[in-house]
N, C-alpha and C positions, 0 to 999 in steps of 0.2 A: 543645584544639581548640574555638574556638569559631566561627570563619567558615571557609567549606568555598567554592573557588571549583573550578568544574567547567571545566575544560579541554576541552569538546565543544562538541557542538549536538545540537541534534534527540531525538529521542524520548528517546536517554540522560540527555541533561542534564536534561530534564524527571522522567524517572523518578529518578536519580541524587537532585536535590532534592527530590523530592515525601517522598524519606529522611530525608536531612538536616535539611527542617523539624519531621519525627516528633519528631526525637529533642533537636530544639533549637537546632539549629544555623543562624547565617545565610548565606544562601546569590549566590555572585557567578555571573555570566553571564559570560562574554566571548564577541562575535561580532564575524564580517565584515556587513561594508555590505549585502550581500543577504539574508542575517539579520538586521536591525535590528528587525524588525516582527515574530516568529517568537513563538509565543508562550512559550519558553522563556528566552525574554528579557526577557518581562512578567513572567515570574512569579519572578523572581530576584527577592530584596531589594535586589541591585546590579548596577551592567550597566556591561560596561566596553569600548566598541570599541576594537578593533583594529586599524583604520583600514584595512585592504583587503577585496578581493575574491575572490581565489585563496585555495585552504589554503595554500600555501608563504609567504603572506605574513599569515596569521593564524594559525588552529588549529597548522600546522605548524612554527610561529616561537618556541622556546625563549625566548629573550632577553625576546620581547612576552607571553607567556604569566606569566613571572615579574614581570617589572614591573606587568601587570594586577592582579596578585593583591598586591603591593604597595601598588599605590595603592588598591585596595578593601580594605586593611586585613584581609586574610586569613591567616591562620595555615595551610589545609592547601588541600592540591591534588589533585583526583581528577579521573585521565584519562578514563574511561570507557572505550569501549573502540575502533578504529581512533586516525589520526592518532597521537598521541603517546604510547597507551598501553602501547607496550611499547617505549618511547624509554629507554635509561637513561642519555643525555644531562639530560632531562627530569628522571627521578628523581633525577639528581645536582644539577643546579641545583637545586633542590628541598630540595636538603639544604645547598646551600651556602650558601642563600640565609633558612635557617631555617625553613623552611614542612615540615609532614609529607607526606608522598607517602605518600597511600593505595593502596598497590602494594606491588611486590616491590622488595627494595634492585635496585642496576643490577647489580650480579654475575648476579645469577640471571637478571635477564633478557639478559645480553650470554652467558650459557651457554646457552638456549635459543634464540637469536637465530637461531643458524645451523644450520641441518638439521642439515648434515653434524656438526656439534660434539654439536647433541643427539641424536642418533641414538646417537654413541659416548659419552657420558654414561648413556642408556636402556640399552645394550647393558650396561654394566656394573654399572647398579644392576638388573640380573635381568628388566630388560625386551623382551622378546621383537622383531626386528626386521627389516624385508624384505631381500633379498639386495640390498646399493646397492653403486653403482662410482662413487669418486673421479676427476675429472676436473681438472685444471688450468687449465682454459679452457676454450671452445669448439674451441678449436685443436689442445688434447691430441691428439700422434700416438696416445698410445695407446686411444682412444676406439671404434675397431672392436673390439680385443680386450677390452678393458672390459665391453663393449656383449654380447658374444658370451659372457661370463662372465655377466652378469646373467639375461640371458635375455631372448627376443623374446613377448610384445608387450613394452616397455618404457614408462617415462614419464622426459622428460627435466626436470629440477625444479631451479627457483631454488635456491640455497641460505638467500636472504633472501628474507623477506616471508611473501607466503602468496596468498589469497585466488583460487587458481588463475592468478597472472600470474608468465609467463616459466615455464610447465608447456605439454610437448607431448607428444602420445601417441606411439611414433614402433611400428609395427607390420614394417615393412620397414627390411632394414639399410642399402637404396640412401641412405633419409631420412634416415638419421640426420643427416648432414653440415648441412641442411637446417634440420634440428630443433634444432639444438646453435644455430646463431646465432642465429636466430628469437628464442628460450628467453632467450640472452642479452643482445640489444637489449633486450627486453621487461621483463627485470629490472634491466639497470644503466637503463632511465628509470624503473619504477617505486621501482627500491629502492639506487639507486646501486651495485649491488654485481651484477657481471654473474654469477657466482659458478654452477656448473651440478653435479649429480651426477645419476647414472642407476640407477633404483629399481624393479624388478621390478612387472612391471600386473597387478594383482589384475582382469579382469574382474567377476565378479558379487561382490566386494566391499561389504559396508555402512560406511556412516560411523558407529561409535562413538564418545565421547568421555563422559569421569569426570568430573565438577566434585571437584576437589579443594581442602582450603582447609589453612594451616599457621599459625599463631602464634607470635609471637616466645619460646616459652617450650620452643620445640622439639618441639611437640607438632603434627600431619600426619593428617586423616582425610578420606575419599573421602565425599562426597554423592554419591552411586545412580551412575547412567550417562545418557546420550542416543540417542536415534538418530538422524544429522541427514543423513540419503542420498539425501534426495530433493534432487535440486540440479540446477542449471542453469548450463553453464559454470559448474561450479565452485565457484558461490554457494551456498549452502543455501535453499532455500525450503520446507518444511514440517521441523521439528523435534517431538520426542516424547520423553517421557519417564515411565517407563523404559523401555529399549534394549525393546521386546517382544522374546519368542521367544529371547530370550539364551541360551545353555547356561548352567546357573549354573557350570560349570568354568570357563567362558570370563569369563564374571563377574566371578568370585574373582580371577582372573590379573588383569584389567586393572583392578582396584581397588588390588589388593596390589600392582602395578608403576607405577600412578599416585601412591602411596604412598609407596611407595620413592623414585621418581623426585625426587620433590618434598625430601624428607630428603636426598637425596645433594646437593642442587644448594643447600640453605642456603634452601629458599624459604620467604614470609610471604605471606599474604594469598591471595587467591582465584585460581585458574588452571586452566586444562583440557587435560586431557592425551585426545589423537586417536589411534584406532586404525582399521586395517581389518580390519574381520572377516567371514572366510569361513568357514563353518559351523564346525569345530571349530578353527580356527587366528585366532590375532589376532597383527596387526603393529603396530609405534608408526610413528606419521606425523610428528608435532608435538605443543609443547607451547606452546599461547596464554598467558601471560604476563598475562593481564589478563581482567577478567570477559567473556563471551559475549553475544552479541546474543541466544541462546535460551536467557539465565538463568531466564526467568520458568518454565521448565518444569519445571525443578527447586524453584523456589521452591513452586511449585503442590502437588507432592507431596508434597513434606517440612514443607511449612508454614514457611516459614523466607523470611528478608529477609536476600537474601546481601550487600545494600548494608549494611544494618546494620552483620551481620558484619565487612565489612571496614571501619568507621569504629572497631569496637571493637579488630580487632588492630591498625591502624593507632594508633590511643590506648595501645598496649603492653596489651591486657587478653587472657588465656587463652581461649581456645575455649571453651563452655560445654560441660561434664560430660557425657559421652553423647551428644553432637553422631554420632561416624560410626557411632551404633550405630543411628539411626535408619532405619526402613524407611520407602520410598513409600508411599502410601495412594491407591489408583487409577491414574488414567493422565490425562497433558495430554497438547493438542498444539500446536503454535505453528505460523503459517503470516505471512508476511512480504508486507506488501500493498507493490510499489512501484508509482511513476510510470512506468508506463512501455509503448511501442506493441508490444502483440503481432503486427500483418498486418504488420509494419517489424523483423521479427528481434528482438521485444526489445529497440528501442533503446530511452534513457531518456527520459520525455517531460515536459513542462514547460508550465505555466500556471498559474490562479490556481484556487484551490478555492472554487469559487461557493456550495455546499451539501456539508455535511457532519455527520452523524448516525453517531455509534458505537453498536454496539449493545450490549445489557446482557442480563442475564438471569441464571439459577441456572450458576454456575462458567465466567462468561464476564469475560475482563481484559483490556483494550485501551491496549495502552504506544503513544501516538502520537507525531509530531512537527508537527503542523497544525491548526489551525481553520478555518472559513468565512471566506475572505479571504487565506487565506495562498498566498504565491508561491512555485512548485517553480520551483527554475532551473536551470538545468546545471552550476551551480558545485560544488556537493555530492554526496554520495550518492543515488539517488531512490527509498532505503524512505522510506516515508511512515509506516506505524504497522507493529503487531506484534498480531495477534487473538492469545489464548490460551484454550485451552476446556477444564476440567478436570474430568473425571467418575467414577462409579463401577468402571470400565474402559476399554478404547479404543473398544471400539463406545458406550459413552456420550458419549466424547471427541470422539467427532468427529461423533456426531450433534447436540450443544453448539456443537462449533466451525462445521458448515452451516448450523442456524441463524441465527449471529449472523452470519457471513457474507450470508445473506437478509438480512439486516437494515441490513445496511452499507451506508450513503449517501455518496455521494462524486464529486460532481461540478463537470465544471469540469476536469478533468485525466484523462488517459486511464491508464488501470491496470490490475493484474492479475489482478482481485475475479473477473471471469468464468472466469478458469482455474483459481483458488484454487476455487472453488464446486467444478466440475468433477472436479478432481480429489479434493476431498472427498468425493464421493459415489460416485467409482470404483471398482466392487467389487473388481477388482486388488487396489487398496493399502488397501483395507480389510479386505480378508480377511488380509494381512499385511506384513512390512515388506518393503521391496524392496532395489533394490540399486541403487548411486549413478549407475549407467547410468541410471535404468525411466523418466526424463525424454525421454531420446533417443531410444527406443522407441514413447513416446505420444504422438508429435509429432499424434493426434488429437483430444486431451482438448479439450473444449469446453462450455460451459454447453450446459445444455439449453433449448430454446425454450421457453416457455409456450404451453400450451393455446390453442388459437382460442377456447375460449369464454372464458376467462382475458382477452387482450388484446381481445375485442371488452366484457367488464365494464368494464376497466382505461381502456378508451377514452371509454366512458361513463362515468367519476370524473373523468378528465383533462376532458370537453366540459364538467362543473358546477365544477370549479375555473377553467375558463377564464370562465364567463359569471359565476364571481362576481368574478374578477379584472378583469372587464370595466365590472360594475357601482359596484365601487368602485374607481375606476381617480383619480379624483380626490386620494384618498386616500393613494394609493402617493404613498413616496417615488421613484421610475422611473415612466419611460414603461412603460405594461402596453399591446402591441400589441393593438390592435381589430378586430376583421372586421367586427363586427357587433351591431346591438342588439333585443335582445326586442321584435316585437311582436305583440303580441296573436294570436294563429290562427295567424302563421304559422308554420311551418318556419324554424327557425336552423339551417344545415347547418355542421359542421366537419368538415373531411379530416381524417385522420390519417395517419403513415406509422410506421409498427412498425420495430424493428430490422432487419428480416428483410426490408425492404422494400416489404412490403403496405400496402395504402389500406385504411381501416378508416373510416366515414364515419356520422355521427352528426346525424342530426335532432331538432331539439328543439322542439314548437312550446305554446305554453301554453295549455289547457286552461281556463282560469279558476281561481279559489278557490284557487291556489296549488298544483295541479295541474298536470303536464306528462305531454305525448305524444313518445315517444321510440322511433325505431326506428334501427339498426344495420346498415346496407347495406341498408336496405328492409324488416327483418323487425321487427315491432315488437317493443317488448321493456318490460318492466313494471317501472318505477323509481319508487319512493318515497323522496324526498330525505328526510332525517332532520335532516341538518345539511351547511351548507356554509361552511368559515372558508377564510381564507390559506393554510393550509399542513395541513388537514383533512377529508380527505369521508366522511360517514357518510349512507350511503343502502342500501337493499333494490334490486336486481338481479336478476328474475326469481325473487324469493322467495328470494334468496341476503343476508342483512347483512352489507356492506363496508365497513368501516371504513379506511380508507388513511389515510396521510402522504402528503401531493402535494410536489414540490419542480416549481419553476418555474425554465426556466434558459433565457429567448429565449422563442424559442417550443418548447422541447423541453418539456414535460411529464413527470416523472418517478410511478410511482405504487408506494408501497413496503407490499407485504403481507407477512403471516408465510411466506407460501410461494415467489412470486414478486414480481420486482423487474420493471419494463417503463418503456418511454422510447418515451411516442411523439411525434412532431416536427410541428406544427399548418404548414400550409398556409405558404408562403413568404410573406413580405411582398411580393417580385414577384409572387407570384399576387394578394394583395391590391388592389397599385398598379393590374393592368391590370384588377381590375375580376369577374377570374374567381372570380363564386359561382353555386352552382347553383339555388338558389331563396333566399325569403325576400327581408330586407330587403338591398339594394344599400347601399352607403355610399362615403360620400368616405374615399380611401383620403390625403387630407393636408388642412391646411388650405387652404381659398382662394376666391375667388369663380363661382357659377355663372354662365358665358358663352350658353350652353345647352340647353335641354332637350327632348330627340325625341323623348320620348311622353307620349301622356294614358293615363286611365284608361282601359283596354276593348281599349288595343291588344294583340294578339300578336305577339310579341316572338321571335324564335332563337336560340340561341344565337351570343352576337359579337358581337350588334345593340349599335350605342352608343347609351347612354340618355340618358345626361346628359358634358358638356365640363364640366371646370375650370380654371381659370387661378390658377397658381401661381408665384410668384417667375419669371415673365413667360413661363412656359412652360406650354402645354395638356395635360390631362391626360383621359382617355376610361374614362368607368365604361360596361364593358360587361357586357350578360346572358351567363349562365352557361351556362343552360340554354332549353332553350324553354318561354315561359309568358304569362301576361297579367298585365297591367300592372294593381294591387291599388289603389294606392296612386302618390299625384306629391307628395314634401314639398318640391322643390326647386323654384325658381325665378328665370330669369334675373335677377342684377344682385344676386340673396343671396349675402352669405354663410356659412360652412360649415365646421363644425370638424371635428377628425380625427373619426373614425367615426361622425360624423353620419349619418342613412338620409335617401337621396334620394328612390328609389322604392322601391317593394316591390311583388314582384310572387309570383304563385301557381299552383301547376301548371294547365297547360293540359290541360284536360279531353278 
């Protein structure tokens, strides 16, 4: 094996080769046309499109997948994990074609494929299993007595796929009929296969799952366990490992049946075997065929690189000596940042990532699929990365994992970092694990607001990044929007509007000697600037030293401390255009010539009052006062002209 081409996208493919080049190996891309720019595709040694846009006509495309690897001169194929990884079409081309398929041969994955097949496979190799009813279709006459056998609440379950599609709850037997088609449209478009059985509804049920791993030498041992029950529709969105709170009876069982399972079915390489567990009883669900999106949690524990692992069984090499006898050491946890609008039902959302900062620290790992610039689209899945925070126990874990969460910049694309926060900090599910319901239940979790004195500080970091972004604006490669320019004594005012909707309003006027007077809705407040760069403010705040990260995105302002993250959004450019400031200096709000001008020095002025006209690509344009004041200052004059934010007058409170 010495070229490894990755059959994925996105954070897998990126993590998948960040292995691969470890150990030596070179590594191929292949993407669709919306991926071309992705940065898992820069950072291959080879890059081979695919030539569409849908998965069905890339990721999904056997035939294209082999030929890629092909023509980049690849010896092995590693699916990652969705689209093709538990294809044993895939792993047979694969083998017909001479390339290694780092996977399972296709027997073992065409025996786990199907529930119902695995289910009776579990059943016999000593694996404990829910009361299910065989069905022949949706149409099955026998489906109310089936139904009636299993027991009510019920869930009615694809027998292909997974991922909670073409699965309904059905709680009344009126539904059922209902449920049974739904179930099956829903899986023969996702999985071609309409295919239905009916499986006893564990309410307060948790998501378990074994990473288990086997080698061609016949040899099968279990890495720890998971808990992955926090989920949403079905999804998993916070993982942990290990399972906390386990019985170790319960333990033992679903390792030594994870175990089993794997031996009985001839299996090789890495896979996870799902249970539910209600306090002393555990059921088999599924066995995934392919590594997990919440590998990293078990990698964290055990200290172990399960990509590795399977590059060396794939190679024919034995399991290293002592591998399942290894214990966890502390506790991680994984939390799944996607794209996508929480006030719109979690639909998935899409744009380009204008700014983006991961964050670091002691036992923090961030698997992404993105950098600053890159384009979320609707064509693919919308995780964007994967936080993991591993500590001395779970209250260290997920004190780890808040943090760097605080710390997480990502803008440009709307996400689910405010709920992830949220729910991190919820003493619920920190006091312990929950049950794959406790999402449905807390339809209130929400970030917490920051402090008023917090966003009135944050306000004042955002108005000295905006007047340095103002003062070197020549500089920038972008247009940096202007309100306005320092002058001397007076008052610079900038609005803000906070998340939450408030006006937050900042005075700035310069004092001399490099000194400024600054007050915060009218209260003064005592600022000693330290430093002000592009993307940095370091100043004292009422005897407080704040250091920030600024991100600029428009006019949104973002300002990222160790505690709080705030975004506040400066003044409209229509409030600009029409002129509305409240004191200080007045400016042209575009270029063009003054036609114009209605006052001298000494006059007073009301708010509204038009001061100066411009003419612009043949249309007039009215800078008016803001507020009511006297007229300081007249830099304008008819028949000049006048660049963007130039000060025309400047005027000063009226006494």
């Amino acid at each position: 094996m010495n070229v490894l081409l990755v059959a994925n996208r996105g954070e897998i493919a990126r993590r998948i080769m960040r292995t691969a080049r470890a150990v030596g190996l070179r590594t191929v891309a292949v993407y669709a046309e919306p991926d071309a720019d992705a940065p898992f595709v820069h950072e291959a040694d080879r890059a081979v499109p695919l030539g569409g846009t849908t998965s069905a006509e890339t990721y999904l495309d056997v035939a294209a997948l082999v030929g890629a690897a092909r023509a980049a001169g690849a010896d092995a194929v590693h699916p990652g994990y969705g689209f093709l990884a538990e294809s044993p079409e895939l792993a047979r081309a694969c083998a017909a074609a001479g390339l290694t398929f780092v996977g399972p041969p296709a027997e073992a994955i065409e025996r786990m494929a199907n529930k119902i097949t695995a289910k009776e496979l579990a059943a016999v190799a000593g694996v404990p299993v829910l009361p299910t009813g065989l069905l022949t279709g949706p149409e099955d006459p026998r489906a109310a007595a089936v139904a009636a056998e299993v027991g009510f609440p019920l869930l009615v379950k694809a027998a292909a796929g997974g991922g909670g599609k073409g699965m309904r709850r059905v709680d009344d037997p009126a539904d059922l009929g209902d449920a049974l088609a739904g179930a099956a449209r829903e899986a023969l478009a996702a999985f071609g296969d309409g295919s239905l059985f009916l499986e006893r509804y564990v309410g307060r049920g948790r998501h378990v799952e074994v990473q288990v791993f086997a080698d061609t030498h016949g040899a099968a041992v279990a890495l720890a366990d998971r808990d992955c029950s926090i989920q949403r529709r079905h999804q998993k969105v916070i993982e942990e490992a290990p399972a906390p709170d386990l019985l170790p009876a319960v333990r033992e069982t679903l390792q030594a049946g994870s175990v089993a399972l794997a031996k009985a079915i001839g299996y090789v390489g890495a896979g996870t075997v799902e249970f539910l567990v209600d306090g002393p009883e555990a059921f088999f669900l599924e066995m995934n065929t392919r590594l997990q999106v919440e590998h990293p949690v078990t990698e964290e524990v055990l200290g172990l690189d399960l990509v590795r692992l399977q590059l060396a069984v794939a190679r024919g090499e034995a399991l290293p000596a002592g591998l399942g006898a290894r214990s966890p050491v502390g506790h991680a946890v994984e939390v799944r940042v996607y794209a996508e609008r929480p006030a719109q039902g979690w639909l998935p959302a899409t744009g380009t990532v204008t700014h983006y900062v991961e964050p670091t620290g002691a036992g923090v790992r961030v698997d992404s699929a993105v950098a600053a610039g890159s384009e979320i689209t609707a064509h693919f899945d919308p995780m964007i990365a994967k936080v993991v925070a591993h500590g001395a126990d779970r209250a260290e874990a997920f004190v780890r994992l808040r943090r760097a969460l605080d710390a997480f910049v990502l803008v440009g694309v709307e996400t689910n970092l405010d709920f992830l926060r949220a729910a991190c900090s919820d003493a619920e599910l920190l006091a312990g694990p929950q049950a794959t319901t406790w999402l449905d239940t807390r339809t209130d979790l929400a970030a917490a607001a920051p402090p008023p004195e917090v966003e009135r500080a944050h306000a004042v970091l955002a108005t000295l990044a905006f007047r340095h972004r103002v003062r070197h604006a020549a500089a920038l490669p972008v247009e940096v929007p202007t309100g306005w320019r320092n002058v001397h004594g007076t008052p610079q005012v900038t609005r803000w509007t906070t998340p939450d909707g408030e006006t937050v309003e900042v005075a700035v006027a310069s004092a001399g000697r490099g000194r400024d007077r600054v007050t915060v809705d009218g209260v003064p407040v005592a600022v000693h600037v330290r430093s002000v760069g592009p993307d940095v403010v370091d100043a004292e705040v009422d005897g407080l030293r704040l250091r920030r990260r600024v991100f600029v995105d428009g006019d949104r302002f973002g300002v990222v401390g160790p505690e709080w993250q705030t975004v506040c959004t400066r003044e409209t450019a229509a409030d600009r255009a029409a002129g509305r400031l409240s004191s200080g200096a007045c400016v042209a709000p575009l270029p063009g010539t003054v036609v114009r001008v209605n006052v001298e020095v000494g006059d007073v002025v009301a708010a509204g009052d038009p001061l100066v006209v411009l003419e612009s690509m043949k249309m007039e344009h009215v800078v008016k006062a803001g507020a009511d004041a006297v007229v300081d200052e007249v830099r304008a004059a008819a028949g000049g002209s006048v660049a963007l934010g130039e000060v025309l007058v400047v005027l000063k409170e009226d006494a």
